[in-house]
C-alpha positions as CSV (number, residue, x, y, z in Angstrom):
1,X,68.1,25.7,11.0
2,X,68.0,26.0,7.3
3,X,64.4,28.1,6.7
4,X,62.6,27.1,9.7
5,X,61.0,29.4,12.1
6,X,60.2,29.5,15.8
7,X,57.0,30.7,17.0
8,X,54.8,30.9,20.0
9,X,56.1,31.8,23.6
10,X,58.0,29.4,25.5
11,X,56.4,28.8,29.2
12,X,56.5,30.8,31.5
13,X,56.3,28.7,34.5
14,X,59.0,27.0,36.8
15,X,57.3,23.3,36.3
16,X,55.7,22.2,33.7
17,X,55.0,19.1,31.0
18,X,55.5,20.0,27.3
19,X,54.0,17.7,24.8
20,X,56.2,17.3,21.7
21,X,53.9,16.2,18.9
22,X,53.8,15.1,16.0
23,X,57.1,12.6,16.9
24,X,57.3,11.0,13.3
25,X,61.3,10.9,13.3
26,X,64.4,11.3,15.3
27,X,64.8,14.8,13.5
28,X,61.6,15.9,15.4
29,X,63.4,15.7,18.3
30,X,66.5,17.2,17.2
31,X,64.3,19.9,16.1
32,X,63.0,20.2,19.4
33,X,65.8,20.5,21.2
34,X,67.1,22.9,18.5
35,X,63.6,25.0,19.8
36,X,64.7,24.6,23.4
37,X,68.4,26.1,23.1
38,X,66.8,29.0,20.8
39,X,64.7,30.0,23.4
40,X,67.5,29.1,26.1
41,X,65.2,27.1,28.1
42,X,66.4,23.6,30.0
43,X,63.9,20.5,29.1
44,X,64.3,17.9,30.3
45,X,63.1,14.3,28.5
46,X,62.3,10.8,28.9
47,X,64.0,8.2,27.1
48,X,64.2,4.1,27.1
49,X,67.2,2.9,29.5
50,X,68.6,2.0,26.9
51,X,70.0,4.9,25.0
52,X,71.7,5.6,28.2
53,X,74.8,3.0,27.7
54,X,77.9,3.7,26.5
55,X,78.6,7.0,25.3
56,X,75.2,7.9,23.8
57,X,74.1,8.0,27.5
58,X,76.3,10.9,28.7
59,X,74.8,13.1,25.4
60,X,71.6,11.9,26.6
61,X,71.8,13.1,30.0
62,X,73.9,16.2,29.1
63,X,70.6,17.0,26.8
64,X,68.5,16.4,30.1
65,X,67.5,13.0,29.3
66,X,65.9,10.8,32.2
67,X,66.1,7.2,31.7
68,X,62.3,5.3,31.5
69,X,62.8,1.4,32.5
70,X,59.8,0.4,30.1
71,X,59.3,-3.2,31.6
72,X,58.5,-1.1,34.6
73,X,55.5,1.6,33.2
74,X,53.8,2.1,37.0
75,X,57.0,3.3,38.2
76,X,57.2,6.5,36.1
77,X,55.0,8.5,37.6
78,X,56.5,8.2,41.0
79,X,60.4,9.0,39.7
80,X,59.3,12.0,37.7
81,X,57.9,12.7,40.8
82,X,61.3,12.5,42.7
83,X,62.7,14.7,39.5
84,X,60.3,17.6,39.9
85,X,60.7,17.7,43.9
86,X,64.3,17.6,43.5
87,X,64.6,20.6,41.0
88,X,63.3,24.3,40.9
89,X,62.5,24.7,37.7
90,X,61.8,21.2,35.2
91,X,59.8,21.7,31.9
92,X,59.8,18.0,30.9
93,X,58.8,17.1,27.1
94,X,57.4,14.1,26.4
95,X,56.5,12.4,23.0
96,X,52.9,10.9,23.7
97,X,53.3,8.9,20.9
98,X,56.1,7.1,22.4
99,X,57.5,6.0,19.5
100,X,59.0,7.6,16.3
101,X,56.5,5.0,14.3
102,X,52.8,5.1,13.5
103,X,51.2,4.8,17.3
104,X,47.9,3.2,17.9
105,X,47.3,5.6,20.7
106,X,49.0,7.9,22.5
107,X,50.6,6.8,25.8
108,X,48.8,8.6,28.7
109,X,52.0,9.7,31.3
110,X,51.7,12.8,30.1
111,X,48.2,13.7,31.4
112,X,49.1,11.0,34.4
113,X,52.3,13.0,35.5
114,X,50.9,16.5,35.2
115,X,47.6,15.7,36.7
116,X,49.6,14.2,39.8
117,X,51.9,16.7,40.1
118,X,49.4,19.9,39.6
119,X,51.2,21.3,36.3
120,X,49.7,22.5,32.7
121,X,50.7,20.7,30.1
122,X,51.7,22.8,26.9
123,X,51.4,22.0,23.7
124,X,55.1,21.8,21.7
125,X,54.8,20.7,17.9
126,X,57.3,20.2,14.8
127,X,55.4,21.0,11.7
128,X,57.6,19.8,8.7
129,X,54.6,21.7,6.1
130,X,55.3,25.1,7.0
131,X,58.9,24.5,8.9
132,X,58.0,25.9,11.9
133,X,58.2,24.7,15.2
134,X,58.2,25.9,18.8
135,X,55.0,26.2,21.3
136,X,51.2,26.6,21.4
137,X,48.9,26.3,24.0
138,X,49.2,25.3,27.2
139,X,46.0,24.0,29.5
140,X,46.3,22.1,33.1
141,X,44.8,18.4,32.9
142,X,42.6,19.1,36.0
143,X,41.2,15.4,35.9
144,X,39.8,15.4,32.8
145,X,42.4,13.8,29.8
146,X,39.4,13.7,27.6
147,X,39.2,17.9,27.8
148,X,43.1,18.3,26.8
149,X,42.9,16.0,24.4
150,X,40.1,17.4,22.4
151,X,41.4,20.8,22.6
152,X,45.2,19.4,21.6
153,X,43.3,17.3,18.8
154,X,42.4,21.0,17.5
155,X,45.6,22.6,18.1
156,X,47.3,19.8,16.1
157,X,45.0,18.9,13.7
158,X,47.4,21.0,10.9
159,X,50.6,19.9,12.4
160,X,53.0,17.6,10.2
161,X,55.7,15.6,11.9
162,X,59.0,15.3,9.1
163,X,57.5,11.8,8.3
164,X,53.8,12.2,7.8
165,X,53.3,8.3,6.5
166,X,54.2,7.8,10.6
167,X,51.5,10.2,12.0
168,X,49.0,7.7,14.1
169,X,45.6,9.1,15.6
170,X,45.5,11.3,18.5
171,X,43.4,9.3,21.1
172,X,44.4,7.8,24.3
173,X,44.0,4.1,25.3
174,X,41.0,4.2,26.9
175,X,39.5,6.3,24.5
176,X,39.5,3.6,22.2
């Protein structure tokens, strides 16, 4: 990985939502998966329908991808649902951000799936500054988005994506 270090524990749960942030790039997520197979954990990940055609889509599933129809936004909640009943043990990353541009706000199925589904959210990160990468803290939602978010605003404040001019704040819709 060419002088970058892992740090932090991986979880140590069966189920579980890992945020991967900052997501400035497609090499962030390279990098994370990069984390994943180091510490020889399965993630899983959502992705647009999309990028599951053709032959990208078998990599994409292979990798653990799970296909998001984005004209349909409600209707995530309820199939990651299906996902985590259907599997022992499912640490799903998600990019908040949602995008490998500079976000307005971060997207809030993260919080939305692990509040439903009763399951601490850790904190994953890619920081191109001091090439590390790997996982922080992790902290259940427990109805309160605003809580998380202030401490992950503090855990990530330092953090550099490998395009920085793409970091957006870290606030959620309706903290706007």
């Amino acid at each position: 990985m060419r002088g970058w270090r892992f740090v932090g524990p991986p979880p140590d749960v069966p189920k579980a939502v890992i945020v991967a942030a900052p997501h400035t790039s497609n090499w962030d997520f390279l990098i994370f998966i990069a984390v994943a197979r180091h510490f020889k954990i399965k993630v899983g990940f959502l992705g647009k329908d999309t990028l599951f055609k053709g032959p990208l889509g078998f990599l994409m599933r292979r990798w653990g991808g799970i296909p998001v129809d984005r004209s349909r936004p409600h209707s995530m909640v309820e199939s990651v649902s299906r996902y985590f009943d259907a599997n022992d043990n499912v640490l799903l990353v998600i990019t908040p951000e949602g995008t490998r541009g500079k976000a307005r706000v971060w997207k809030s199925g993260f919080w939305r799936i692990a509040d439903a589904l009763d399951v601490p959210v850790y904190m994953g990160f890619v920081d191109a500054k001091t090439k590390t990468t790997g996982f922080g803290p992790s902290r259940k939602i427990d109805g309160d988005p605003h809580a998380w978010m202030d401490a992950a605003r503090i855990f990530y404040a330092d953090k550099q994506g490998i395009n920085r001019s793409q970091r957006g704040p870290m606030m959620l819709a309706s903290e706007e």
